[in-house]
N, C-alpha and C positions, 0 to 999 in steps of 0.2 A: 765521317759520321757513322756509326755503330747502331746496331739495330733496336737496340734500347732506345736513341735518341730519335731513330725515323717516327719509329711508332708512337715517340710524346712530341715530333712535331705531328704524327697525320690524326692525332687523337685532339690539337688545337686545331689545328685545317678544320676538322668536322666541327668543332664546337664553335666555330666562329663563322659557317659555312650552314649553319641550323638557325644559328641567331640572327645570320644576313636575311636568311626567309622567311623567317619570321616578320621581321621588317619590310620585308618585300609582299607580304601577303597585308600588312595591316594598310600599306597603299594602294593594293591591287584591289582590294574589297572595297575601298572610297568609295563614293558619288563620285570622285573626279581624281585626276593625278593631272599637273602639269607636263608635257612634252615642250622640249624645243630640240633644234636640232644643230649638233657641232658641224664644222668646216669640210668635213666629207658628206654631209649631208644625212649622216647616219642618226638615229632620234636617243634621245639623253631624257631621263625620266628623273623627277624625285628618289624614285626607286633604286635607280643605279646609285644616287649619291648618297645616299643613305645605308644601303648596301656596304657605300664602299665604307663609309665610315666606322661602322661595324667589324670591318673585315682588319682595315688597319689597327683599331683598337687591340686587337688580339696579335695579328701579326708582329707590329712594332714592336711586343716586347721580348722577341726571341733573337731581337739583333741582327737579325740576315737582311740585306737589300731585298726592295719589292721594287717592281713591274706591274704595276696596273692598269687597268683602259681608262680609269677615271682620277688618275694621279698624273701630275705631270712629273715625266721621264726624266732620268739625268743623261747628257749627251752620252754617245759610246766611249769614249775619251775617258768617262769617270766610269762607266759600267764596263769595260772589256776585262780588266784586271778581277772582276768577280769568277769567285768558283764555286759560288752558291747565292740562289737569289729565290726569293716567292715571284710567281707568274700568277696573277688573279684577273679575272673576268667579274663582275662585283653583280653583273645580271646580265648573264649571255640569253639572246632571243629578244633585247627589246622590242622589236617587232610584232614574234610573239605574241610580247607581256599587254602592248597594245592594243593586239586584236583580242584578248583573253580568249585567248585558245591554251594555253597553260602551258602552254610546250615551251618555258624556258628555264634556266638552271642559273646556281650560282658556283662559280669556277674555279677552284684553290690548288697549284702545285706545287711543288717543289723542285728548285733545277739544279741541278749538280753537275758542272764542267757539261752545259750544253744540252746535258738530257733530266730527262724529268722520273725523278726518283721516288716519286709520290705523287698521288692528286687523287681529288675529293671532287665530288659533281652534285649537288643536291637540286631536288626537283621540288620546291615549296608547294605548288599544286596539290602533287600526290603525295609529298612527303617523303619520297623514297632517297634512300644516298647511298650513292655508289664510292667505291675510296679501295685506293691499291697502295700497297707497298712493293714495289719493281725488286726490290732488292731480295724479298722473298719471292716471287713468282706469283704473288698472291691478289687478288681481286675480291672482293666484295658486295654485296647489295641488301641493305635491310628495309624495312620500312618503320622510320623515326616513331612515327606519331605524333603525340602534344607533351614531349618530352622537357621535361626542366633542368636533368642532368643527363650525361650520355650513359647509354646502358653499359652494362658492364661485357656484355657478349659483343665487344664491335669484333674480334676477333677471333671467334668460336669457328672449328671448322662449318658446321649447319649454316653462318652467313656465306660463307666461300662461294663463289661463282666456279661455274664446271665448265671447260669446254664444250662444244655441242656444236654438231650444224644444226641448221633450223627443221632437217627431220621429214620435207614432203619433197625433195628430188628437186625442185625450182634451185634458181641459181637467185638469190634476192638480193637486188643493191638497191642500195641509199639513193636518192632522189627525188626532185622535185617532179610531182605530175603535168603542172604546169610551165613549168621552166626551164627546161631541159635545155645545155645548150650545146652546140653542135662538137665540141669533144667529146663528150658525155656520150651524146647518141652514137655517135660514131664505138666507141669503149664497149659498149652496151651489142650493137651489129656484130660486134670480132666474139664476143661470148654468144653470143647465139651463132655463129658460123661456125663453131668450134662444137653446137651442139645441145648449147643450153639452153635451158627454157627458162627464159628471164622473166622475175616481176620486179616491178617497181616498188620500193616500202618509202614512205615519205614521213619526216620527223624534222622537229625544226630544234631549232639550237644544239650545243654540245649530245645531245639525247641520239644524235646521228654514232657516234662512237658505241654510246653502250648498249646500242640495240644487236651493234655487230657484235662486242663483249658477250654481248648473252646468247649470241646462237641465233637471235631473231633476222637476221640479216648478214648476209655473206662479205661483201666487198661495198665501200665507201670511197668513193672516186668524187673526188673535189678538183676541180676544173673549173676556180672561181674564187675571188680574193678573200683571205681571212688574217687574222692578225695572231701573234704567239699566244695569247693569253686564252685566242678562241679554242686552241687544239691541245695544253698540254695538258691539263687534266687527262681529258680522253685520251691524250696520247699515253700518258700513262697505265691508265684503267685496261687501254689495250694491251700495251706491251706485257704487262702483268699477267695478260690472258695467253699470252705467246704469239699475239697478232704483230702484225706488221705496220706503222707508219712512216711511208715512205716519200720521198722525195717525186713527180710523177716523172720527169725527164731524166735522173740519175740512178732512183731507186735504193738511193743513200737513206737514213735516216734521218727524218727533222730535226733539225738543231735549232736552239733558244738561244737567246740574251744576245742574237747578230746586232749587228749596226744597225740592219732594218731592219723592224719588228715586224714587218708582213713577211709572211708563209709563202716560198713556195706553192703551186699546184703538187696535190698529195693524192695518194693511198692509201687507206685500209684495206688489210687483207688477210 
């Protein structure tokens, strides 16, 4: 795929990834959305499936296989022979979207023989969308608005995202305040032995990636189960950025579209 073609799939990714949240905000501002919750116990909203429908409508007609949380998967037997697939999250943070704390995103990549060549992360809350093309080196962040068509500047260097650490000497990782659990703390004890002065940044859904993306946070150490669809956006947005998402026990790169679609234990860095 040629970089003319990435850039008119990651310019549908956004447009179908603007109009998932749009959807997703006209159920989040209800009097009510129904929850129930699938067979992992995890909670399932109007919102996700509405989302997702959205997302397929646009997807579908670019012909590539999808992967999604809210489509049922084809076994690996029919999926292994792929060398290009979409990985979608159709509303990562339902939890989150539940407690309306705003903190969650809708999730669109692109995988190519394993790794994620593209991915779009929009924040329907704030509005903001982040979106990378790996193949240039390139990251991005604007903020949408009440937008009908996509701007014409998704690409302007002025959206480009810059390296940066976060600027005040602290070492910041990703984490919960409350939930911290004992790999974690222990991860956390070797960088302060080592001399850092840690603080903790807490963020919920995919928003964990792009905070490290933007310099606001150092290192994201996930030591706790997540699914493909949760990480390759951001795992893109990172790479893009020249971050690291790695494997925690091999330090290999995350690989997509395995047999199991659960994640390894990871890094950002």
């Amino acid at each position: 795929m040629n970089l003319t073609a990435i850039k008119e799939q990651l310019a549908l990714a956004i447009k179908a990834s603007i109009e998932a949240g749009n959807v997703i905000m006209e159920i989040y501002d209800s009097a009510d959305f129904e929850t129930e919750f699938k067979k992992d116990d995890s909670p399932l909203t109007l919102a996700d499936l509405e989302s997702n429908k959205v997302i397929m409508s646009y997807l579908t007609k670019t012909d590539i296989p999808i992967i999604s949380e809210e489509k049922k998967n084809l076994d690996y037997t029919e999926r292994k022979d792929w060398d290009i697939c979409w990985m979608v999250d159709p509303l990562d943070g339902t939890k989150e979207f539940i407690k309306r704390n705003g903190e969650f995103t809708v999730n669109i990549a692109l995988i190519k023989n394993g790794t994620p060549i593209l991915g779009v992360i929009y924040v329907p809350v704030t509005q903001e969308l982040y979106y990378a093309n790996v193949e240039e080196a390139k990251s991005f962040k604007i903020a949408v608005g009440d937008v009908k068509e996509l701007p014409d500047n998704l690409f302007d260097e002025g959206n480009q995202m810059l390296a940066k650490g976060n600027g005040d000497g602290k070492t910041k990782v990703v984490g919960s305040r409350s939930h911290m659990n004992e790999q974690t703390e222990q991860f956390i004890e070797e960088l302060k032995s080592d001399g850092n002065e840690v603080e903790i940044v807490s963020k919920g859904s995919s928003l964990k990636f792009c905070i490290v993306a933007e310099g606001k946070a150092d290192i994201y150490p996930r030591v706790a189960p997540t699914m493909e669809w949760d990480t390759a956006a951001g795992h893109a947005i990172c790479t893009a950025m020249g971050l690291k998402v790695t494997n925690w026990e091999t330090g290999e790169d995350l690989v997509y579209n395995k047999e199991n679609l659960l994640n390894p234990f990871f890094l950002v860095r």
